[in-house]
N, C-alpha and C positions, 0 to 999 in steps of 0.2 A: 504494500500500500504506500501509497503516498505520506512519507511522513511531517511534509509541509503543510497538508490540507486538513483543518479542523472538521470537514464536514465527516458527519457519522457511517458507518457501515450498516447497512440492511437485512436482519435476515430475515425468513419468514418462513414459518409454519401452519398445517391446519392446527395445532392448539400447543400444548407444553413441551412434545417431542424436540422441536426444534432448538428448543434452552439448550438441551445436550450439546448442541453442535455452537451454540453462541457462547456458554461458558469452554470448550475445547479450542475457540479462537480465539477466547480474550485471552486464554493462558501464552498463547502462541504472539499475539499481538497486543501486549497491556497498555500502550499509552493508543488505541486507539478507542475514539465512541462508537457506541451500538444504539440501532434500534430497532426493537423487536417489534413485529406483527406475528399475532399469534388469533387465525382464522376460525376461531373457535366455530360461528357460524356455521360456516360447510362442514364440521368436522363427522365424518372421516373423509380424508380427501379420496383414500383407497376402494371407497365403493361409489365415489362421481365419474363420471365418464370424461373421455379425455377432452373434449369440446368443453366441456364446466371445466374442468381445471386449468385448461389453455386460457380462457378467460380470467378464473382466480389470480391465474399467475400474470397477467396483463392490468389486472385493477389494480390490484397490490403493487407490483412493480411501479407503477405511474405514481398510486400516492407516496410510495416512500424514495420518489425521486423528486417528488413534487416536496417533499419534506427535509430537501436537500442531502439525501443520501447519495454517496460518491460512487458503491459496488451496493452490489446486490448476492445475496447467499440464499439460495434455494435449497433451506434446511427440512427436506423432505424429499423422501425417495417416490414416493409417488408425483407428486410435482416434476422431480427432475425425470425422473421416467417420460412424461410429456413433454417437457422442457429439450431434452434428448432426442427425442424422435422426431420432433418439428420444429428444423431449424431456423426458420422463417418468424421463430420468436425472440430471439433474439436481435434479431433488425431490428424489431419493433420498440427494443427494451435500449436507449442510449448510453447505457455504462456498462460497465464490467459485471457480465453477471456468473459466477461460480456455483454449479451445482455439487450433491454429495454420491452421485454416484462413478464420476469419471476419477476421481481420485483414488477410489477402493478400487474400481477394476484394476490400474496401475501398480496399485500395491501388489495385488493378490497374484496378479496374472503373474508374474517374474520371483514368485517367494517360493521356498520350498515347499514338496507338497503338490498334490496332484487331483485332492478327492473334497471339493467344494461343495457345500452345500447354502443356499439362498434363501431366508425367510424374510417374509415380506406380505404389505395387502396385496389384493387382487388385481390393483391397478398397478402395481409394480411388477409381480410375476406375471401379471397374463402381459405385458408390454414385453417381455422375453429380454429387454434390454439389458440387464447382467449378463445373463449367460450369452448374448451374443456379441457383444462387447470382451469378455473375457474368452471365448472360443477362438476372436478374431487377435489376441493378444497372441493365445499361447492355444494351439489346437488342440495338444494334448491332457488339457482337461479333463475329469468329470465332474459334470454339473450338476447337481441336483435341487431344483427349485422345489418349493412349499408355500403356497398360498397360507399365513396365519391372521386368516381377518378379524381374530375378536382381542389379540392382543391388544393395539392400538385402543380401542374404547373402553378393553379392561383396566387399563394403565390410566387413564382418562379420569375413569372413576377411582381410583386409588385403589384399586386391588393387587396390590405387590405385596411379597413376603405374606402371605395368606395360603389356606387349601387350596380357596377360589385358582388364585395364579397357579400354582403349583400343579393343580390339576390340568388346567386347561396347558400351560410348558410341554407336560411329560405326554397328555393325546397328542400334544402335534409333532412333539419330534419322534417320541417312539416311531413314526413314518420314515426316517433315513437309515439308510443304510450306514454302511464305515463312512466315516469322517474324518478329515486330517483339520477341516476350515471352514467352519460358519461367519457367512456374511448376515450381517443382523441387519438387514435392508428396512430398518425403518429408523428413523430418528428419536422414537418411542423406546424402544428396545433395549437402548442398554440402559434405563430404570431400571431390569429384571434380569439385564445380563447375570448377579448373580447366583439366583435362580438357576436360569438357562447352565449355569458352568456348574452348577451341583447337579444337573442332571446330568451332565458328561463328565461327572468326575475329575473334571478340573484335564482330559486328557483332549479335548478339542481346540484348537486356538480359535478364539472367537473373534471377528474382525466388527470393529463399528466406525 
């Protein structure tokens, strides 16, 4: 970033998932400002369709450019999954806008390890954009996606460290198979990552 320019940095999310990703950059970036948009409204972005969230992310972007924000941080995997697939939003959006999925492909795609696994909403895994994003890195992948749509709205409501979560963790991953590397494809996610890593006994590397 620009470390001459007072004007603040932008993230945004459909509700509180995206704080993860705004406290990960202040650590990274402390003398700069932030300002959060946090969409509670539409929340969950994971079950709108891409035309609604192509829009979200065009409203939002305008007012917190109109709010003098310098970049924009698309703190949410379902967003940037749209964000991602239609580049033509970006023209639209005049500043730097950084989403959270092109940086995890980067990482994951070149790290040791071979047996990838992706949880995410609907709007993220059915957009296919992880796994083909990371196939196109490194072919010899495998990938295995998991739609988890009730996390996000369980996290929402605060049901972390409970039966509630615990329960609904262990239905959805008992579904994969061997694991080297879980991609926590939501901005939500790592509230309960340690959850999620007491059910892998701590033998999975968990990426967020």
């Amino acid at each position: 970033m620009n470390s001459s320019s007072n004007r603040p940095v932008g993230v945004f999310d459909s509700g509180i998932g995206g704080l993860t990703v705004a406290q990960a950059i202040k650590k990274t970036l402390p003398n700069e400002q932030f300002l959060y948009f946090g969409d509670t409204a539409h929340l969950p972005y994971g079950e709108k369709s891409s035309n609604a969230i192509k829009q979200y992310i065009l409203d939002i972007g305008q007012f917190l450019i109109e709010k003098g924000c310098k970049a924009l941080v698309i703190a949410c995997n379902s967003a940037s999954s749209v964000f991602d697939t239609y580049p033509e939003l970006a023209e639209q959006l005049p500043i730097k806008v950084i989403d959270v999925i092109i940086p995890v492909v980067q990482e994951v795609a070149h790290s040791n390890g071979s047996e990838i696994g992706i949880i995410g909403t609907h709007q993220t895994i059915g957009s296919g954009v992880y796994e083909n994003k990371l196939l196109e890195e490194n072919p010899g992948l495998r990938v295995q996606s998991l739609a988890t749509p009730l996390l996000a709205p369980m996290i929402e409501e605060g049901f972390i460290n409970n039966k509630i979560s615990k329960a609904v963790i262990h239905d959805y991953l008992k579904q994969f198979d061997h694991l080297e590397s879980l991609i926590l494809g939501c901005t939500h996610y790592p509230l309960v990552k340690p959850e999620i890593n007491n059910y892998f006994e701590g033998k999975v590397n968990l990426l967020d």
